[in-house]
Each structure stands twice: as C-alpha cells, then as structure tokens.
N, CA, C and O atoms as a GROMACS GRO file, in nm:
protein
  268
    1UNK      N    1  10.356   9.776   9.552
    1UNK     CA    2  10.299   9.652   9.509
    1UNK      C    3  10.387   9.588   9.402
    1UNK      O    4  10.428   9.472   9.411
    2UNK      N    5  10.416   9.676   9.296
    2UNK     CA    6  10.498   9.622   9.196
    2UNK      C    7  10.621   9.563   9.236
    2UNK      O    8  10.665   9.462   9.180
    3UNK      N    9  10.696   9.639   9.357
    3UNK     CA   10  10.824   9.572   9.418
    3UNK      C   11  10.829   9.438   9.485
    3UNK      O   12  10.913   9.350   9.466
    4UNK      N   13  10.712   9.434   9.578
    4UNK     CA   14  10.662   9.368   9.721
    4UNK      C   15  10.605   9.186   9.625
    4UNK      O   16  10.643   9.068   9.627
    5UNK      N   17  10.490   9.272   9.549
    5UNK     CA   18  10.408   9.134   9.528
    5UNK      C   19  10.305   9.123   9.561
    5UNK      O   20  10.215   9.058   9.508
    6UNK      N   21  10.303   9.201   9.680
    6UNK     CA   22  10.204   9.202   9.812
    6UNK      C   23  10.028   9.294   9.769
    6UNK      O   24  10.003   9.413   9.749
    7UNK      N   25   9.992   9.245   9.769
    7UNK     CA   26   9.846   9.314   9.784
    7UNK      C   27   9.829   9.433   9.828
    7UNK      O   28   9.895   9.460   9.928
    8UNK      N   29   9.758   9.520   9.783
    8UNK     CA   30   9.772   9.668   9.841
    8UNK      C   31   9.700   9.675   9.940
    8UNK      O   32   9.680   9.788   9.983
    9UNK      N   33   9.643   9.570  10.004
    9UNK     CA   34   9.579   9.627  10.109
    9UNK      C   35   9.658   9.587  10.268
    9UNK      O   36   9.653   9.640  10.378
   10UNK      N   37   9.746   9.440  10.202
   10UNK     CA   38   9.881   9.441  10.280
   10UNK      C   39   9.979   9.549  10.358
   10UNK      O   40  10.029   9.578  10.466
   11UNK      N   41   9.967   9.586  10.213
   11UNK     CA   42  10.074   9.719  10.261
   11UNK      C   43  10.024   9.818  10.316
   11UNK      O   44  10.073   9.870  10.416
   12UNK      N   45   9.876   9.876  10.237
   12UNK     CA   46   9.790   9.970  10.326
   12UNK      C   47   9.783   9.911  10.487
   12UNK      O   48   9.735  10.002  10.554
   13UNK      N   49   9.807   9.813  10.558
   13UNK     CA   50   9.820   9.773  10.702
   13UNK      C   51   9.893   9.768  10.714
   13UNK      O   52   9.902   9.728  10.830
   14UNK      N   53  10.040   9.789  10.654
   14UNK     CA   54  10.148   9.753  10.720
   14UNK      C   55  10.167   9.941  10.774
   14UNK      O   56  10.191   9.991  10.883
   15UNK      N   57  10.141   9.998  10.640
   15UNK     CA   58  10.202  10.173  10.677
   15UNK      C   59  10.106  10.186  10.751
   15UNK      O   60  10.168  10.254  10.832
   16UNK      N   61  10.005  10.181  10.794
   16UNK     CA   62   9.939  10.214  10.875
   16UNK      C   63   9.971  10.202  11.051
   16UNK      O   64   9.961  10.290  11.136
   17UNK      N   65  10.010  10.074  11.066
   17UNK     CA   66  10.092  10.032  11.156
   17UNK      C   67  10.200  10.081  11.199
   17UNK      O   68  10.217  10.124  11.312
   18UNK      N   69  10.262  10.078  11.131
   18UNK     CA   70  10.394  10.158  11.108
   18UNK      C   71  10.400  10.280  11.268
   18UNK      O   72  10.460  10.279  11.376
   19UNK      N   73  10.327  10.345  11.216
   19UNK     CA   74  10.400  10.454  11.370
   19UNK      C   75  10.324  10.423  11.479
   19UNK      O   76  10.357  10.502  11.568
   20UNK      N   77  10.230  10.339  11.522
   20UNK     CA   78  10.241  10.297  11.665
   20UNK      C   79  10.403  10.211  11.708
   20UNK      O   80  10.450  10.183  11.818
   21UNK      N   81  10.447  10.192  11.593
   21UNK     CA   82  10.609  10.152  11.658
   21UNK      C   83  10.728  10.276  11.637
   21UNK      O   84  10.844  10.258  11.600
   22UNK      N   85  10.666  10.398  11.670
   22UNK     CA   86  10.731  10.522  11.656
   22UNK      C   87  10.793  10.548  11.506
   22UNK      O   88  10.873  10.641  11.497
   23UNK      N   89  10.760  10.468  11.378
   23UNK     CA   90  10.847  10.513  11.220
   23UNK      C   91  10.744  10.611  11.205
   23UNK      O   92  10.627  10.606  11.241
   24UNK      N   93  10.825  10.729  11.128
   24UNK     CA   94  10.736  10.846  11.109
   24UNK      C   95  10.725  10.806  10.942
   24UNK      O   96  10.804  10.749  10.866
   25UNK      N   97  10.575  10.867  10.919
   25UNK     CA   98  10.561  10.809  10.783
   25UNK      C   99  10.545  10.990  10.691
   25UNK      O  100  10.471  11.072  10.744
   26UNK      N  101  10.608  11.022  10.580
   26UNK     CA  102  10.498  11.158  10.502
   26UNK      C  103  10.509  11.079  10.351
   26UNK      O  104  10.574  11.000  10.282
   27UNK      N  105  10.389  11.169  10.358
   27UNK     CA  106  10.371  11.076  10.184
   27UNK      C  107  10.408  11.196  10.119
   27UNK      O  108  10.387  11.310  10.160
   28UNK      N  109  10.492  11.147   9.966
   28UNK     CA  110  10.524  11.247   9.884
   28UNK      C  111  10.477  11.245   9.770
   28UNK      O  112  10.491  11.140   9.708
   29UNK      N  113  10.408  11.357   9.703
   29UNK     CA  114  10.319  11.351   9.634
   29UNK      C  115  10.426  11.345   9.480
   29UNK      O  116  10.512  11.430   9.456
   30UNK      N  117  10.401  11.247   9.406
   30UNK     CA  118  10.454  11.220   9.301
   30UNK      C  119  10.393  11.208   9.143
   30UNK      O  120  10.427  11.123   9.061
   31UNK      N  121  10.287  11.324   9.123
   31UNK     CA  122  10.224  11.278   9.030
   31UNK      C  123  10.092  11.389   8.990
   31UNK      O  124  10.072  11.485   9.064
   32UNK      N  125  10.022  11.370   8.889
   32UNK     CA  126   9.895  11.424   8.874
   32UNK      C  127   9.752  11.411   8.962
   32UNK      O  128   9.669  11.500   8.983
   33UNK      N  129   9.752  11.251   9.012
   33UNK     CA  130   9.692  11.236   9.082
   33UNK      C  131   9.705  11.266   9.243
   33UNK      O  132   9.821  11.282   9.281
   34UNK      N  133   9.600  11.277   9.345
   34UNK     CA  134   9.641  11.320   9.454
   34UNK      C  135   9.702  11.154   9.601
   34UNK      O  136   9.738  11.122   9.714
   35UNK      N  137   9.670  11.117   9.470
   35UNK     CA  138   9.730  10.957   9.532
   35UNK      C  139   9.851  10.930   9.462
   35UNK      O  140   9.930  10.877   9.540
   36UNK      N  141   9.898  10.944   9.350
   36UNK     CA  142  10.052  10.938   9.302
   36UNK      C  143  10.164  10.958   9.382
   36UNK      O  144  10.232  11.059   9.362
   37UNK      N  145  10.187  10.902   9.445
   37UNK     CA  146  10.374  10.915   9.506
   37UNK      C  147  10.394  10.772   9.583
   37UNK      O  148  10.351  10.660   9.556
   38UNK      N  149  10.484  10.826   9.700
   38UNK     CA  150  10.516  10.730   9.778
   38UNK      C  151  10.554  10.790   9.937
   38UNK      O  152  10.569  10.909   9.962
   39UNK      N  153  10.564  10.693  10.026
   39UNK     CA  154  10.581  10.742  10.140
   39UNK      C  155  10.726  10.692  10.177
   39UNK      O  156  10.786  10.585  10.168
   40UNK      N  157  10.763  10.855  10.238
   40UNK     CA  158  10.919  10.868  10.312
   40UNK      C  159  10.894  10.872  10.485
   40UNK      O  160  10.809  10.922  10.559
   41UNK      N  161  11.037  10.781  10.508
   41UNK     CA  162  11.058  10.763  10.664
   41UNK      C  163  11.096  10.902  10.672
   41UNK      O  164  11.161  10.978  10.599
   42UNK      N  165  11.032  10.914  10.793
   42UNK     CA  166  11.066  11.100  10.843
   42UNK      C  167  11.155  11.102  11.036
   42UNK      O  168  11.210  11.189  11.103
   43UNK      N  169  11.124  10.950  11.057
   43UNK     CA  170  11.152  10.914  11.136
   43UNK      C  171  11.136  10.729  11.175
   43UNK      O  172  11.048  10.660  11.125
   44UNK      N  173  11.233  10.680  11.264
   44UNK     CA  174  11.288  10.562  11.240
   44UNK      C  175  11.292  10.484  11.406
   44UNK      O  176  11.332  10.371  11.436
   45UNK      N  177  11.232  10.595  11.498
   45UNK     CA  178  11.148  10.520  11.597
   45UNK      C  179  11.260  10.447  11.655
   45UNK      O  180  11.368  10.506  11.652
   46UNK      N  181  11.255  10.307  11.719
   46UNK     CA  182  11.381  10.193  11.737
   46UNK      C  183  11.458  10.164  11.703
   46UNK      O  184  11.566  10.119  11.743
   47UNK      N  185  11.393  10.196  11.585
   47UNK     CA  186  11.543  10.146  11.470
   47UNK      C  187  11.621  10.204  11.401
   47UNK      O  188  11.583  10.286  11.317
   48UNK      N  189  11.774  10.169  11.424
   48UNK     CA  190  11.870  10.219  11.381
   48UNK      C  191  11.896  10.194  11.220
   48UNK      O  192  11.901  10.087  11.160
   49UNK      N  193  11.908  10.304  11.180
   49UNK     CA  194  11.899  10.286  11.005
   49UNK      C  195  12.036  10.241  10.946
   49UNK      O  196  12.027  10.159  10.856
   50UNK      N  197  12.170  10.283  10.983
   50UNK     CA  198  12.252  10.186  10.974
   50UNK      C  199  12.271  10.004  10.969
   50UNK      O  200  12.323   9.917  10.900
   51UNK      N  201  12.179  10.024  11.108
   51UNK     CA  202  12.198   9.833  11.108
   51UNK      C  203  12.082   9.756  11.034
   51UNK      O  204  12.072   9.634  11.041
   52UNK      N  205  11.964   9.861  10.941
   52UNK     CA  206  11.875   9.820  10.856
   52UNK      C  207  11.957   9.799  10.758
   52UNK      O  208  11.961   9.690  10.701
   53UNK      N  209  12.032   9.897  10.727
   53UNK     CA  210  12.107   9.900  10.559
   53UNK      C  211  12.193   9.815  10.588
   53UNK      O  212  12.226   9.770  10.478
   54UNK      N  213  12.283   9.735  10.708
   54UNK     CA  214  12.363   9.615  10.740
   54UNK      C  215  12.250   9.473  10.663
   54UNK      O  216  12.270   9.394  10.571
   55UNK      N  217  12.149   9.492  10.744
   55UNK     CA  218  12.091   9.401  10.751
   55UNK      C  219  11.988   9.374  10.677
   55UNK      O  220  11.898   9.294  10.705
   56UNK      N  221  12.002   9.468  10.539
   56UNK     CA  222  11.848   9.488  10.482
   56UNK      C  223  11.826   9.380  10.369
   56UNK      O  224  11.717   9.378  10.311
   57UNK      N  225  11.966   9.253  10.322
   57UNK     CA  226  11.946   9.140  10.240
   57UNK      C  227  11.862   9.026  10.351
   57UNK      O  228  11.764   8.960  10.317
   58UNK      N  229  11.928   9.023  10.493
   58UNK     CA  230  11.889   8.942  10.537
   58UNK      C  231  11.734   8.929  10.581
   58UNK      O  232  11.663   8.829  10.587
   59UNK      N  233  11.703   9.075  10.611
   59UNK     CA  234  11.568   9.140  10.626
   59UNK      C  235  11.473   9.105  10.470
   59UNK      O  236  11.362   9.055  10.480
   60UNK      N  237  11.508   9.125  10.388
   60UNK     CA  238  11.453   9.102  10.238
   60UNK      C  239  11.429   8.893  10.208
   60UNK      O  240  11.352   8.831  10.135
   61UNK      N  241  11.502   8.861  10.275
   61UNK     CA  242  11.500   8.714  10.235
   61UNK      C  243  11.414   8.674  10.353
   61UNK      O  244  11.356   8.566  10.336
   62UNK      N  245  11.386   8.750  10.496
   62UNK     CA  246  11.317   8.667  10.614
   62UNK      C  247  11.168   8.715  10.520
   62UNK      O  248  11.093   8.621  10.494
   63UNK      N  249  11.130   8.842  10.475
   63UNK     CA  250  11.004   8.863  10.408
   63UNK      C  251  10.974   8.821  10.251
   63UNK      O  252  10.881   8.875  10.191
   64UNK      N  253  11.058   8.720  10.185
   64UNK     CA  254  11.074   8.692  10.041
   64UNK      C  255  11.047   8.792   9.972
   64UNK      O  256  10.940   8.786   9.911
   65UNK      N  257  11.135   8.921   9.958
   65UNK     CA  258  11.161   9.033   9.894
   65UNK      C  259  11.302   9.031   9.828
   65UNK      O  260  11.412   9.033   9.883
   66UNK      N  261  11.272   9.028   9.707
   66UNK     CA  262  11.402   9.076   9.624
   66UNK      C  263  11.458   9.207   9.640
   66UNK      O  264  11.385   9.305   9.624
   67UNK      N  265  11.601   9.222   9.677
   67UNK     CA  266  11.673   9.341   9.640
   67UNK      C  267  11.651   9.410   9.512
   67UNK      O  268  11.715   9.512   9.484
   0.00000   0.00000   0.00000
C-alpha cells in the first residue's frame, strides 16, 4: 500500500488473482504479527522475468507506479 497508493483491498484482488494466471504466490512471514511480511513470486506462470525487469519502467508508468 505504502509503495502502490492503492487500497488494500485492491491489492488483496489483485494477489488473489494472481495464480489463476499461473504466478505462484508464498507469503513470507516478516514480523511479530502473523500477518507481517510480504508475498514472494515462487513462480512466474507466462511471464518471462527477464522481459519484466526490461520492461518494468514502462510497466510502472502504464499502472502510475513510481520506481
């Protein structure tokens, strides 16, 4: 949220979504609480992670996300 902007419940639909398009999601627990962390790609489904990291300014400006 703090990065995005985006509403958490945005994003709670977006990861959710997420692996009916084959991205594997695990959450990593980062914290005291059992909700503290963040979630790692474990898998990348269609997409080639090279041509994300090519393409990840142009990808950041089509969703008005700052680098």
């Amino acid at each position: 949220m703090q990065t995005t902007g985006w509403p958490r419940r945005t994003l709670q639909d977006i990861i959710k979504g997420l692996p009916s398009w084959g991205i594997g999601l695990r959450f990593e627990q980062d914290g005291v609480r059992h909700n503290d962390g963040y979630y790692r790609i474990t898998a990348w489904g269609p997409f080639q992670p090279d041509w994300i990291a090519r393409e990840l300014p142009q990808l950041c400006q089509a969703v008005e996300l700052a680098l």
